[in-house]
N, C-alpha and C positions, 0 to 999 in steps of 0.2 A: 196658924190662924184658920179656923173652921170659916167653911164658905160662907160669904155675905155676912162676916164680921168685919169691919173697920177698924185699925190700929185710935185704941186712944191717945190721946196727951201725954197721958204716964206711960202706955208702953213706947211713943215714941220716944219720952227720955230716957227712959230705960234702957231701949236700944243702944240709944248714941252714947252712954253713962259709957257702955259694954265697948262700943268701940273708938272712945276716948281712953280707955282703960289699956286695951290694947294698942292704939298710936304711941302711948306713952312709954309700954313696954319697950316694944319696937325701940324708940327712940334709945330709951336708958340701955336695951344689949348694946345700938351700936355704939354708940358713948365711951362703954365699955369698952369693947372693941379696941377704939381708935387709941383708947387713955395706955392699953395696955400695949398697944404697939408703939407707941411712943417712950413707953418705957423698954421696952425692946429693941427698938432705933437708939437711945438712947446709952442701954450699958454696950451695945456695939460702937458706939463712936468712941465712947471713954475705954475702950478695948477689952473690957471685962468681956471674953466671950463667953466665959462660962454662965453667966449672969442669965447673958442675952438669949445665949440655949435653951437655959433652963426656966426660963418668962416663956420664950416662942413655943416652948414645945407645953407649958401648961395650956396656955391659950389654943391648941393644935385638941390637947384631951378635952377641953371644957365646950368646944363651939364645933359647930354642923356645917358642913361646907357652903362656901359665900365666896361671891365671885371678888372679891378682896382680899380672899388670901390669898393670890399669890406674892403679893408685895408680903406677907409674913413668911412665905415658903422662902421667896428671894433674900430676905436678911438672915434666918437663919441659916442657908445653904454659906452664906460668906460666913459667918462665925463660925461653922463645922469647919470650916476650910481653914479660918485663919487660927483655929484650936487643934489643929492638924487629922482630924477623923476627914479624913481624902473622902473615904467610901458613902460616909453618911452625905456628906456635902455632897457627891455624886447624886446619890439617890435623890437627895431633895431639887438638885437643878431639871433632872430626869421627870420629876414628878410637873414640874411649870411645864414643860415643853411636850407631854403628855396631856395634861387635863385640862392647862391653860395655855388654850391654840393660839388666842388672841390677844394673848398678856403684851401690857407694854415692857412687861419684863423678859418677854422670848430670848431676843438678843441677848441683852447681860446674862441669863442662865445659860446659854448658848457658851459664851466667853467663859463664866464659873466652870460648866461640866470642861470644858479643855481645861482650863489652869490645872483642876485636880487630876488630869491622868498626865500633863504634867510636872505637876509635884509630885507623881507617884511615877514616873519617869517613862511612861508610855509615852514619846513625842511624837509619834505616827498618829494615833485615836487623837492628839492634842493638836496639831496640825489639821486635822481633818473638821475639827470641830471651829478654827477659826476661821477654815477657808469656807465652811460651810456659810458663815454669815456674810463674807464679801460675795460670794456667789448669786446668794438670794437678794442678799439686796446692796449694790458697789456705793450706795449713799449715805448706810448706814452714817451714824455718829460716831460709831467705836472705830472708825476707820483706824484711826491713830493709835490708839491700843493692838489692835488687829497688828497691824505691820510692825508692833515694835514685838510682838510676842511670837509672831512667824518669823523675825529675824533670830530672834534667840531658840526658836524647836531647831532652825536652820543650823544654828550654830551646835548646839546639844548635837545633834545629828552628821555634824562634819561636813555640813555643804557651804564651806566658808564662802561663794560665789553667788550663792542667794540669799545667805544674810547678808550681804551687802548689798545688794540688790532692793531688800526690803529696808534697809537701813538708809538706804540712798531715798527712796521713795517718803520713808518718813520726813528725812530732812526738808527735802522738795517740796511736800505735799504741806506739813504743818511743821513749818521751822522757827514758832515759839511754843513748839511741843512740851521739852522739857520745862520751862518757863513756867507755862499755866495745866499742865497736866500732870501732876505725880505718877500718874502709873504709867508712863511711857518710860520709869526709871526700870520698869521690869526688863527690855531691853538686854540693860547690864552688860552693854558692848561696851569694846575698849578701841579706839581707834586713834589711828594718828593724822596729825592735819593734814595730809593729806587724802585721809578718808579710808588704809589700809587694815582692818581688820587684820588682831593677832592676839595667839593666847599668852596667858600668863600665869604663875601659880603664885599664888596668893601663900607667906608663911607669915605674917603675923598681923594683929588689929589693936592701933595701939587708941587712950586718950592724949598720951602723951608723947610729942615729937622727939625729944629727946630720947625718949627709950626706944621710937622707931629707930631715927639716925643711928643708934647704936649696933642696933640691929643688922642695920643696911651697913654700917663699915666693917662690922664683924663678916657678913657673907662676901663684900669685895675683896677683904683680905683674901678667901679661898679661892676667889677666883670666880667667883660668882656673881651675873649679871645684873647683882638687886637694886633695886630704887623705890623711893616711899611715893604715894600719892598723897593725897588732904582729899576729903571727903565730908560729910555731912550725916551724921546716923537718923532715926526717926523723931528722935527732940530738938534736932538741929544744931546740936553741940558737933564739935569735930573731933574727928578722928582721922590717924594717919595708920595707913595699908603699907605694908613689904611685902613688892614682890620682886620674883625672878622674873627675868626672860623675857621675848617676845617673839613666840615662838609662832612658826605658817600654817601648821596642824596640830588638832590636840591630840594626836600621837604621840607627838614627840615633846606633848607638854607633859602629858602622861609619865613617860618614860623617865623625864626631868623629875616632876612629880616624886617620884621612884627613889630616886637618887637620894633628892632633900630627905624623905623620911626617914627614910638608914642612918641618918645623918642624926633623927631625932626631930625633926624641925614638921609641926602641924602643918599640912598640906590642904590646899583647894586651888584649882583649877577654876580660871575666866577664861575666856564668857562661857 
């Protein structure tokens, strides 16, 4: 506007035409935005991760950085993880705890980058990474998760005397844990009532009890210490486990381990 001109009427609507034109923009990307991450929230719950990947990561090539993508960095690092790409899912929790200092999602990426080193069987970097969140902050909410997942690096790692420790601490601390938390089933300890942590090798997963039983009479005949548990899979249908043993160290579940296989019989080692 040249000096000592005055906006008329028409350019003042003009003006505001131009940045109604733009509010509106604005409004319809983030729209956008929100519609598309809910479809991304979405094929992640119905477990499709491949879906969810492949929505998060267009949405990741189409949009410019915005202080909300971490909540899309955070869904897709859990579907890298639960699609089994450890490294990708790594990189992505790495990327929150990098760019976004102040994410509500620190913590759980925190907890994700440990799950994936170990599921990739690094329990030292995985260890290191949950104790880093009780450190920073002992109030956290994951507390519960925390100590059922240090029980088990404990255990992966042979220090049967502080997974119990951290397993005694869960009970204590939140003891309708299993109840209203799913993922304190990560855990995956086996204990006896009196609270005595011991391994076991797991050779078969049935739907059916009668083909477990069979099973389990078939290994007593040789002289072997099996018995079935009852369980619950992820649909909630049951299923019965055969195992051996109950053994003080996974050395010597190992060993055990060892035996069955010679034998022919598909092996895994709890906790």
């Amino acid at each position: 506007m040249r000096k000592g001109v005055f906006p008329t009427k028409r350019m003042l609507r003009k003006n505001l035409k131009v940045v109604l034109v733009g509010v509106v923009v604005l409004l319809l990307c983030n729209s956008a935005y929100c519609m598309d991450l809910d479809k991304v929230n979405a094929y992640f719950l119905a477990g499709d991760y491949k879906s969810a990947i492949a929505e998060g990561e267009k949405i990741l090539a189409g949009h410019a950085y915005s202080g909300e993508m971490d909540e899309l960095y955070y869904v897709l690092g859990l579907s890298y993880m639960k699609d089994g790409n450890y490294l990708r899912a790594s990189d992505i929790f790495e990327i929150i705890l990098n760019e976004f200092r102040n994410s509500r999602f620190k913590e759980p990426a925190m907890m994700g980058l440990g799950d994936t080193y170990f599921l990739r069987g690094d329990f030292a970097r995985a260890k290191n990474c949950y104790q880093d969140i009780l450190n920073n902050n002992f109030r956290t909410k994951l507390k519960a998760r925390l100590y059922g997942r240090l029980s088990r690096v404990a255990l992966k790692q042979g220090d049967t005397k502080q997974a119990k420790e951290y397993l005694d601490k869960l009970k204590t601390e939140f003891p309708l844990c299993a109840e209203v938390d799913a993922s304190c089933d990560l855990v995956d300890t086996i204990a006896t009532p009196a609270g005595a942590i011991f391994y076991t090798v797991q050779v078969g997963s049935f739907t059916n009890n009668t083909n477990a039983g069979n099973l389990v009479k078939k290994l007593s005949q040789k002289g072997y210490p099996a018995y079935m548990e009852e369980a619950s899979d992820a649909t909630g249908s049951k299923i019965y486990r055969v195992r051996v043993g109950k053994l003080d160290s996974r050395a010597e579940a190992a060993q055990f381990a060892g035996r069955l296989s010679q034998e022919g019989y598909p092996t895994k080692i709890f906790p």
